[in-house]
C-alpha positions as a Markdown table, in Angstrom:
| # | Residue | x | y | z |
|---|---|---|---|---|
| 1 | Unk | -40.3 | -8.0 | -34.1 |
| 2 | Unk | -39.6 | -5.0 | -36.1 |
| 3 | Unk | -39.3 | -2.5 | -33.3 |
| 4 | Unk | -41.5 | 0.3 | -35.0 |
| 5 | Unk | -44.0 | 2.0 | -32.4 |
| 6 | Unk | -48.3 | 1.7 | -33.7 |
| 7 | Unk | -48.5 | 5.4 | -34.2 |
| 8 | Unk | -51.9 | 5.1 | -33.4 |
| 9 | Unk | -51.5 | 3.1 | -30.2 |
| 10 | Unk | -48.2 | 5.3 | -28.8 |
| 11 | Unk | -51.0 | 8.2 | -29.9 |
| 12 | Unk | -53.5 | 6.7 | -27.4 |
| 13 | Unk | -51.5 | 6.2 | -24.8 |
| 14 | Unk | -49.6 | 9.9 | -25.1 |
| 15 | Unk | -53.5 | 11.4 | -25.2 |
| 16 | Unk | -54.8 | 9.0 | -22.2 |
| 17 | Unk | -51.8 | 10.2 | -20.4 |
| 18 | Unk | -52.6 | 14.1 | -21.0 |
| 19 | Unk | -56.0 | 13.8 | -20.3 |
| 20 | Unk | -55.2 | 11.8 | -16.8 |
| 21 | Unk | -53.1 | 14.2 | -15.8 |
| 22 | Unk | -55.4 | 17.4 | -16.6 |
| 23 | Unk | -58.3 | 15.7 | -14.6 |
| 24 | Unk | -55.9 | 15.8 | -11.6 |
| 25 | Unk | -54.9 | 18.8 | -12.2 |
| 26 | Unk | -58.8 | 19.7 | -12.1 |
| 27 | Unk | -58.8 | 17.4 | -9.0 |
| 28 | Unk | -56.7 | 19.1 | -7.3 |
| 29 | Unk | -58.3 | 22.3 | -7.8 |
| 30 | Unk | -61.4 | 21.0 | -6.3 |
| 31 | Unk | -60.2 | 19.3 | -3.2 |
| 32 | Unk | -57.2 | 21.7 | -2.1 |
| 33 | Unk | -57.2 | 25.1 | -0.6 |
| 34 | Unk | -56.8 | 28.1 | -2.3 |
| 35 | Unk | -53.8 | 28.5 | -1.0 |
| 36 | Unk | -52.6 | 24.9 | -1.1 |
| 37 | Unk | -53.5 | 24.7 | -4.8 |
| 38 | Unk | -51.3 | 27.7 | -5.7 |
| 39 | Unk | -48.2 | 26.5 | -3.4 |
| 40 | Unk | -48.2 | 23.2 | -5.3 |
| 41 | Unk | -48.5 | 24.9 | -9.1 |
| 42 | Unk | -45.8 | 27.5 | -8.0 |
| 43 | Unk | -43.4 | 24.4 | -7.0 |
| 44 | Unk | -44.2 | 23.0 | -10.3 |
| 45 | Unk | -43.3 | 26.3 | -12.3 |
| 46 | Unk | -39.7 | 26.5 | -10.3 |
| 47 | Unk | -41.2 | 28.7 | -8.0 |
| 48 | Unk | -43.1 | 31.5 | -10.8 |
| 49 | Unk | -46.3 | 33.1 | -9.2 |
| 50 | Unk | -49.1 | 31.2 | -11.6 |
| 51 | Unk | -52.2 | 32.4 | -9.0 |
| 52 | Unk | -53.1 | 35.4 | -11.3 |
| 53 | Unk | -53.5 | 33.1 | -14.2 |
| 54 | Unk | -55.3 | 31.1 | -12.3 |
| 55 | Unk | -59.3 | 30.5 | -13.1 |
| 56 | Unk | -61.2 | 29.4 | -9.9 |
| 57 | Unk | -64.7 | 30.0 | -11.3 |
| 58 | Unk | -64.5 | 27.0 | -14.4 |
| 59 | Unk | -67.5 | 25.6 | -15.2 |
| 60 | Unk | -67.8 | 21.9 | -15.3 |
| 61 | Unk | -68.6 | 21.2 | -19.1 |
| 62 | Unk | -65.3 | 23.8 | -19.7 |
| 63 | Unk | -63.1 | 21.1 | -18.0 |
| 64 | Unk | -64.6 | 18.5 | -19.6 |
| 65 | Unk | -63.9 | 20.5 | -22.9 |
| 66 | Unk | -60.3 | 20.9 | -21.8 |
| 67 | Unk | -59.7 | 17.2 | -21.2 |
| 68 | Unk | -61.2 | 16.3 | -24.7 |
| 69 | Unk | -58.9 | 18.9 | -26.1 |
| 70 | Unk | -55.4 | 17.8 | -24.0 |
| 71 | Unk | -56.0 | 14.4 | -25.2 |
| 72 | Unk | -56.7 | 15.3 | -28.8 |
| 73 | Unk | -53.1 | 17.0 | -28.7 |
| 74 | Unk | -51.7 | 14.1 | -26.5 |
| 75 | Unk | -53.0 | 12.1 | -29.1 |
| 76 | Unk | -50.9 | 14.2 | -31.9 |
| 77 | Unk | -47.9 | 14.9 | -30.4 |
| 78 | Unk | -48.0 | 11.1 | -29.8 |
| 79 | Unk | -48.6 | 9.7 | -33.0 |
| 80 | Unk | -45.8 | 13.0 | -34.2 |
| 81 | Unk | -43.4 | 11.3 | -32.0 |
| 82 | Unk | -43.7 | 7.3 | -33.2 |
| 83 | Unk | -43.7 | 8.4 | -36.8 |
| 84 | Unk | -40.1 | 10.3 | -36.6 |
| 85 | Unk | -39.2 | 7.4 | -34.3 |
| 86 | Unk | -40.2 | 4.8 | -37.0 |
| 87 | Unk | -38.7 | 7.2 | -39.6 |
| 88 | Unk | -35.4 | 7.3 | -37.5 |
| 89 | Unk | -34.8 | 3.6 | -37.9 |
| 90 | Unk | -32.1 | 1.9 | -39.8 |
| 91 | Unk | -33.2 | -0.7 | -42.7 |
| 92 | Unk | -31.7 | -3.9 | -41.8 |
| 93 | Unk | -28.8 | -5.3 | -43.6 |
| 94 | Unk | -31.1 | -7.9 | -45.6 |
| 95 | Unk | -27.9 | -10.3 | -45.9 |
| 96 | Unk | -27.8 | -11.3 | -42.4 |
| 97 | Unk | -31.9 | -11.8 | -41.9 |
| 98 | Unk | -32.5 | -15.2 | -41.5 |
C-alpha cells in the first residue's frame, strides 16, 4: 500500500458530501417553519442574523443548479486536497523496502 489518496475518488466523495449536505440544507428549508429554519441557520453562524440573506422564493431547477454546482467545487477542493496530500509525502528510503 503506498498511502497516496485517488484524487479522483477523495474528489468524489468531497463533492457527494457537498451536494448531500446542500440538498438538506434545501430540505430543511422546505419542511421547517420560517422561523424554525432561521433559528437553526443562526445557531450554525454562532448566532449572526442570516434571515435577510435568506431566499424563500427559489425555484426548483435553481436548487438543482446549486447542488450540481456545490459538488463540482466539492469535487475540486477534494481532488486540491489529495494532490498536496500526495505531494506532502515522504519518498521511502529505498534501502529498507523489501
Amino acid at each position: 500500500m503506498t498511502g497516496l489518496l485517488s484524487v479522483r475518488r477523495f474528489g468524489l466523495a468531497l463533492g457527494a458530501t457537498s451536494a448531500l449536505l446542500y440538498i438538506g440544507c434545501v430540505f430543511v428549508m422546505m419542511t421547517a417553519s420560517r422561523e424554525d429554519v432561521v433559528a437553526f441557520f443562526n445557531s450554525m453562524m454562532h448566532g449572526i442574523d442570516i434571515e435577510p440573506i435568506m431566499r424563500w422564493d427559489m425555484p426548483w431547477w435553481e436548487a438543482v443548479i446549486g447542488a450540481v454546482e456545490v459538488f463540482i467545487l466539492g469535487w475540486l477542493v477534494g481532488a486540491v486536497l489529495a494532490a498536496f496530500y500526495n505531494i506532502g509525502l515522504k519518498p521511502k528510503d529505498k534501502r529498507h523496502q523489501s
